[in-house]
Each structure stands twice: as C-alpha cells, then as structure tokens.
GUBASE-308464 format. One record per residue: residue in one letter; x, z, y of N, C-alpha, C in turn. Coordinates in steps of 0.1 Angstrom, whole numbers, plus 5000, padded with zeros to 4 digits. Atoms other than C-alpha are relative to their C-alpha. Example, Ala and Ser with C-alpha at 12.3 -4.5 7.8 and 13.67 -1.06 7.14 Angstrom:
// GUBASE-308464
A500950004988512350784955500950005012 S499150004989513750714989499250085011 
//
This chain:
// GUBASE-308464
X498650004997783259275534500349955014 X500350074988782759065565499550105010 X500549884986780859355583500950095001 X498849854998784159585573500949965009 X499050044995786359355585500050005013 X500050064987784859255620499250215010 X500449904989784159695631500350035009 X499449984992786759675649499649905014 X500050114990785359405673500350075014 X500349904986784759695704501449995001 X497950044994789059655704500249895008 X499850104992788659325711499650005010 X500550014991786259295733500550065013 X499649894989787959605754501449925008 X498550094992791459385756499349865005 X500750154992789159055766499850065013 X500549914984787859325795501450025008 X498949934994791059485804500749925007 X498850074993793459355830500949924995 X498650095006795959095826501150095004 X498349914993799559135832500950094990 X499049935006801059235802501749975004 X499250044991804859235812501049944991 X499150105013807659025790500050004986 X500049965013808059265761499050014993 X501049995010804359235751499949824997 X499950085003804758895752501249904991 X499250015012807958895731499350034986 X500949925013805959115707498849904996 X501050105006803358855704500249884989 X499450095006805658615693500750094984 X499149905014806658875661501649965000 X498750054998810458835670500650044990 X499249985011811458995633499449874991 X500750165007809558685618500949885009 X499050084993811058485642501249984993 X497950015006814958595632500049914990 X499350015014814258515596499649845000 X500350125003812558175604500949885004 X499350064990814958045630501850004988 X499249995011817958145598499949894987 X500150115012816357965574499649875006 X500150144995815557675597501649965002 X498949975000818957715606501049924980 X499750075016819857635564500149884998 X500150085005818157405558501049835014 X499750094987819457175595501550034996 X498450015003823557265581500349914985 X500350045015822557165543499949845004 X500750214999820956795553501449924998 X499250144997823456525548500049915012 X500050114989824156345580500550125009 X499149894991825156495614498650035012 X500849974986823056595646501150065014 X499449984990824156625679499750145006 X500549874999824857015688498850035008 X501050014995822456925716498650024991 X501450025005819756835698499950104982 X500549935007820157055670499550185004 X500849874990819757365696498649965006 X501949994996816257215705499449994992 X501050025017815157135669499650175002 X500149835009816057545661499250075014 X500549914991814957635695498149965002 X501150014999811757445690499150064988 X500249915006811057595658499550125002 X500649864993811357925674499550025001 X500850004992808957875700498449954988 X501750035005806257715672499950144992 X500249925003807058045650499150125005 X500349914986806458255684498449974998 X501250044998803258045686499150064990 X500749955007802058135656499850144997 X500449905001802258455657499350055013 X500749984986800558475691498350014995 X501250025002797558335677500150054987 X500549905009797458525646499850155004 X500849854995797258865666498749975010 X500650044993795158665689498550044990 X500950005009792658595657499950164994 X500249855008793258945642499750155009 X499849894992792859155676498850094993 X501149915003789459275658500350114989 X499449895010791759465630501150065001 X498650015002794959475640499950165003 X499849904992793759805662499750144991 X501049895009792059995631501850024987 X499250015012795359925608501350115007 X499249874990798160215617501649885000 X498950124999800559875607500249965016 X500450134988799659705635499150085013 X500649924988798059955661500449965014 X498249974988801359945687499849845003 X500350184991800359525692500250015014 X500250004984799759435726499050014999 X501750054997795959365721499650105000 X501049875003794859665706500450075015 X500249894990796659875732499849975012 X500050014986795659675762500749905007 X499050034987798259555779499949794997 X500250164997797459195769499149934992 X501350015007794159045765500249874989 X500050115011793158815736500049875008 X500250164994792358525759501550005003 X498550014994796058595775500749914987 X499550065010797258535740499849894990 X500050155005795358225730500349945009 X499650114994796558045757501849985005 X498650005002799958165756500549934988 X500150105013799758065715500549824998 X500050124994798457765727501149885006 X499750034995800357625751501750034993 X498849965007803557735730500549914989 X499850065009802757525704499849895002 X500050114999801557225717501949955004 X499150054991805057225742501950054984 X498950005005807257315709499749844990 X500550115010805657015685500649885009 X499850164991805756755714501849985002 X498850034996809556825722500549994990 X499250045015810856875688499649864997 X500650205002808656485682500749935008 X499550154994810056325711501550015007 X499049954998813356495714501049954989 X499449995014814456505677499549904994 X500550095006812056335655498950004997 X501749945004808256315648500250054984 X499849975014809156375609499850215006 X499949845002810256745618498850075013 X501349944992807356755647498750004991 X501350045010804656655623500150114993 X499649865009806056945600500050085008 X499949894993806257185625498350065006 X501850044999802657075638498950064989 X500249985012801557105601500450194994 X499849895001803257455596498950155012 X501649914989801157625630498749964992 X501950035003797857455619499950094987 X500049935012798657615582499850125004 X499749895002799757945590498250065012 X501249924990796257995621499049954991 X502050055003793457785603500250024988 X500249965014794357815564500250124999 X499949835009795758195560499050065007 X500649904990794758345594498749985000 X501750014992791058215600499649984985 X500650075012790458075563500150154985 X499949915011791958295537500350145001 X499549854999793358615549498750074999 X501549955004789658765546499549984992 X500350045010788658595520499849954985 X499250045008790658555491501350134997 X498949925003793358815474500849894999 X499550065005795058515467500649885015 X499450034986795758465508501550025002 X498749985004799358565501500649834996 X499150085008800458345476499549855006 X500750164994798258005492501349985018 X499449974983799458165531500849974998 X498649984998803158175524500349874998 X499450164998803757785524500350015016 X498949984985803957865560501050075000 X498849915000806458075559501349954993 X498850045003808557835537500149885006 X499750134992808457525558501249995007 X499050034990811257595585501349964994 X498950105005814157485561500049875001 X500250125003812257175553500049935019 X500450014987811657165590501549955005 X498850014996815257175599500949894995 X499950105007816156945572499849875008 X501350154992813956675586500149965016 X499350054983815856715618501349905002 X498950095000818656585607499749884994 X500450105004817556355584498749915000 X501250115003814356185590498950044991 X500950025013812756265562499750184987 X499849905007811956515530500449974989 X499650035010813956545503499850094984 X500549965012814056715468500650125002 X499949894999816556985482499750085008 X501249934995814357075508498850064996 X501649925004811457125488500550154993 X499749875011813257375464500350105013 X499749874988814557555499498450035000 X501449944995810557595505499450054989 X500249975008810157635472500350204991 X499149924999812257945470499250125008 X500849914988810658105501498450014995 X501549984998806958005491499950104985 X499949925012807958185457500150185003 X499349864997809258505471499050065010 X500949914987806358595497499150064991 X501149915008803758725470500850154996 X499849844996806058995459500450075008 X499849944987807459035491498550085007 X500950014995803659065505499450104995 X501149955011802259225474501150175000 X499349854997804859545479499550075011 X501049904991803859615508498850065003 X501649974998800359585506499850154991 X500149895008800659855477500150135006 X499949884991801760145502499349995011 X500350034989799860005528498350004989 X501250075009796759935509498550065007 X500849934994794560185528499949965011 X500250074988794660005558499249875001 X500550145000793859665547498650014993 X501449915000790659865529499250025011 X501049924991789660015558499149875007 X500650124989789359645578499149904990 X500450085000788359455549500749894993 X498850085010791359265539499949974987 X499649985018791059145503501349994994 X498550005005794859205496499750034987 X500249965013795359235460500150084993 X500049875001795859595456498350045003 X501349954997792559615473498649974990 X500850085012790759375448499850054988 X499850015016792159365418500650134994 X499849935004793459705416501850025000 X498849964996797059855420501349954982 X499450055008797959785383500049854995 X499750135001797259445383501149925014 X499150064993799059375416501550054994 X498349985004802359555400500249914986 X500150095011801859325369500149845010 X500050144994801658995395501550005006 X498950014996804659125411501449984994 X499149975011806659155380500349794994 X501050165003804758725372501049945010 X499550094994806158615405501550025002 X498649974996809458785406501349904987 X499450085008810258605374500449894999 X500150204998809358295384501349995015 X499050024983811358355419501549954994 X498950025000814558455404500949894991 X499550145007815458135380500049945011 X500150154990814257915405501050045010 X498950004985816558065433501749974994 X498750045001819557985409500149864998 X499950145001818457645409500949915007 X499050084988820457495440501650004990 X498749995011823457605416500249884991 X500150105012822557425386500149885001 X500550154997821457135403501049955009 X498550074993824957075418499750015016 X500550024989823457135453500450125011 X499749884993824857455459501450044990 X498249995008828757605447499650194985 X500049885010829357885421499850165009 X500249864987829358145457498550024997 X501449984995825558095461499350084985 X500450005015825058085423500250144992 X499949875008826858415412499250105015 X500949904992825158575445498350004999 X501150035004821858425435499750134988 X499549905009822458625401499750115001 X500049845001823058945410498950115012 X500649954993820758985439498449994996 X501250035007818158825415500050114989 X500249875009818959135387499350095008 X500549934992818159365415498849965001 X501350064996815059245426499250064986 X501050015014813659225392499950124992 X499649845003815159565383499050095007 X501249964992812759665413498650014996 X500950005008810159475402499150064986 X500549935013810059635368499650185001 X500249835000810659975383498550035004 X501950004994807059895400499150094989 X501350005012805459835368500350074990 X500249865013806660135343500050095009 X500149874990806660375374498750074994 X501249905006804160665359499150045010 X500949914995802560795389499849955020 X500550034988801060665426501449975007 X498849924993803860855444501549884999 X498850095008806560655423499949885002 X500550154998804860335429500249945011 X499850054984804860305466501350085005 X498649964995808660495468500649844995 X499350075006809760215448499549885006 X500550064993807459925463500649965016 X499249984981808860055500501849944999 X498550035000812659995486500049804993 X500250145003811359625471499949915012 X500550064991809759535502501550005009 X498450014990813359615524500549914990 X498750075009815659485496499349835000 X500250154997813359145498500349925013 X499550024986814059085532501949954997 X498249985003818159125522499749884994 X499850065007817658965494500149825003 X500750114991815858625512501049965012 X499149984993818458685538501749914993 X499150085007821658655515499849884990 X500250115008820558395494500149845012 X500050114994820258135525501749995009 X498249954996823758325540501149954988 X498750045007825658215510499749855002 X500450144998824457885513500749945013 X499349974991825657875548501649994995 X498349955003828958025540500749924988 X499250115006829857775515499949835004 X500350164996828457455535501350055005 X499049974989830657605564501349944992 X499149985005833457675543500849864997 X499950134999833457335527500449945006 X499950044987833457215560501349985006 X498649924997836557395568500949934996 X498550065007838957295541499849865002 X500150184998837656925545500849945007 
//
C-alpha cells in the first residue's frame, strides 16, 4: 500500500524542480480557504459563548490568528500530500501538482505561518488558546497527515479532533481555560466529521484507491462504511441537542438542532437501504453538502441566540 501511495512521487519531485513564484491565489489555495470559513465560524462560537468579555481588539487577533494556523495547516498538508494530491481528480487543480508552487515553497510558507500564528495568539491573547492552537497544527500534520491518513481507515474519525478544536480554541481566548461547554462544542464537530468524511469518500472512493489511501470504503468495503455512517450519525445527532438540555443553549438552537438532526439521519438511512451503487453515491453527494449546512446552522443558531440575548439585556 506504501508503494501505491508514494507513485506519484515524479509530481513531487517536478514541483520541487519547477520555478518559484506562485502568485497570491496559489497561496490562498494552499491555505484551503473553504476549511478556513468554517473554522474561523466555529472559532468564532465558541469566543461569543465563553463567559467573560474580550477586548474587540484582541478578539480580532485571537480569530485572525486561528485563521492563519488553519491556513498553516493546510499548507503543510498539501505540502506532505504533493506525492498524491496530483494522481487524485479531487485534488489535481492544487498548486503543487500543477506547478505553480513548489513543495519547499509550501513548507516554508506552512511553517513560518504557524509558528507567527501560535506565538501571537500566546503572547497577545493567552498561552491557554496558543498551546491549543499549537496542539491543533501538530495534530492535524504529524497524527492524521504524516501518521494516520495512510495507514489506518480509522484516520477520519482519530484525524477529526483537529478539526474540532477552534471552538475550544476561541473559548480559551476569552477565558483562560477549558471548560465542559467547550468540550461538547468539539465534541459535536469531532462527532460529525466521520460521516461527513465517510460520504464523500464513498463517491470518491476510486481516487483514494488509486493513491493508496485506506479510507473506509476502500478497506472495509462500501457496505460497511454506509452501516458506520448510519453508527456515527446517531451518535452525532443526540449529542448536538445536548447544549439544549444542558441549559447551555435556548429552545432556538434546540428545536433547530432537532430538525436538522432528522434530516441528516434521514440521509444517513437513505445511504444504507439505497439498493444499488448509483443510489449510494447520489444520496452520499446530498449528505456530504447538507453536512456542511447542517454543521453551519447548528453553530449559527447558537450565535443568534447569544447575540440576541445580548440585545434584550
């Protein structure tokens, strides 16, 4: 699997050769700026949620340093992945594969992105949410990207702790510290990336084949991943009406929790009685958008009733 994964090396090697000088937008594109929106939102959450106040100052360098460590990390995960990214029809259109910006360009852009977001968020804001931020990069390049994503079908569901940190992250700007409704905000997010992850891999699945990827469609077979998706979507949608229950969130978050958690699961199910290929990956492709939304509204109502709150106060 190791020798499938690394065919593509002659990509790399060509964008190591090739000229510098990629020109802004490949260096936007390195930073994955649709990962970005959704991380900088939910860091965003969890930094209005906290108890206490921050100064607007400093809560625009917390979110803006965030950003820049999200940016980081996805620099150096195309950085690490330039040897498949070019063979996958996902991921062809990068900057690495096509050239315009070599791998070295991109670990030192990575680099230097992440050290200068960690140190400012630390000595700006607070080490609590630099430590976490610090902690979130080192996760998402050395445990998914270099560790598991090759290695393990089970790189998803381990990987996606990065991807729920920037609440807690934002949190920990304001206050100092971690609390119990921060964890369930990460909790929430680390819950929702398997079948977010695991849909797409299903219609995609021939790609991450071709390099090598052990996604779990590729492993374990297409009807055990629509049976895991069905596993985690169950487990997602309780837990996201938790903030409700638990007095932490208003009856807005709680009846939109609800109904955007039927949906989902409705999806989910349609996965796993769908009769035939075709039907699998139409329905998969409408899971994968609608988790995005879904992930989206659930931190927006949250939002919209701090705010609101706020308001009549």
């Amino acid at each position: 699997m190791a020798d499938i994964a690394h065919t593509g090396i002659g990509i790399e090697r060509r964008a190591l050769s090739s000229s510098a000088g990629g020109n802004v937008s490949d260096f936007i594109t390195l930073m994955k700026p649709r990962v970005m929106s959704l991380v900088i939102f939910t860091a965003l959450t969890g930094l209005v949620l906290a108890p206490g106040t921050l100064h607007p100052a400093l809560a625009f360098i917390a979110l803006l340093c965030i950003a820049v460590g999200a940016g980081a990390s996805g620099a150096l995960n195309m950085w690490y992945d330039a040897d498949i990214d070019g063979q996958m029809q996902r991921t062809a259109a990068r900057p690495i594969p096509r050239g315009h910006v070599t791998a070295e360009e991109a670990l030192t852009f990575g680099v230097v992105l992440s050290v200068f977001s960690v140190f400012t968020l630390g000595l700006i804001v607070n080490w609590v949410a630099g430590a976490l931020l610090a902690l979130t990069i080192a996760f998402y390049i050395f445990v998914y990207t270099m560790w598991l994503k090759r290695r393990t079908p089970q790189n998803i569901v381990i990987g996606g702790a990065a991807g729920a940190f920037p609440p807690m992250i934002g949190w920990a700007a304001v206050t100092g510290s971690v609390s119990v409704e921060s964890i369930l905000l990460f909790l929430i997010i680390f819950m929702w990336t398997p079948p977010h992850f695991w849909a797409l891999a299903l219609y995609r699945c021939r790609d991450y084949e071709r390099v090598g990827v052990p996604m779990l469609p590729v492993v374990a077979g297409r009807l055990e991943t629509r049976r895991q998706i069905v596993i985690y979507s169950a487990l997602l949608v309780p837990l996201a009406v938790l903030p409700a229950l638990m007095g932490f969130a208003g009856a807005f978050y709680g009846a939109t929790a609800i109904i955007l958690g039927a949906v989902f699961m409705a999806l989910a199910l349609g996965i796993w009685s769908a009769e035939d290929d075709r039907k699998v990956d139409h329905i998969a492709r409408h899971l994968f958008r609608f988790s995005i939304f879904y992930l989206f509204m659930l931190f927006a109502a949250l939002l919209v009733e701090r705010v609101a709150a706020a308001v009549m106060s």
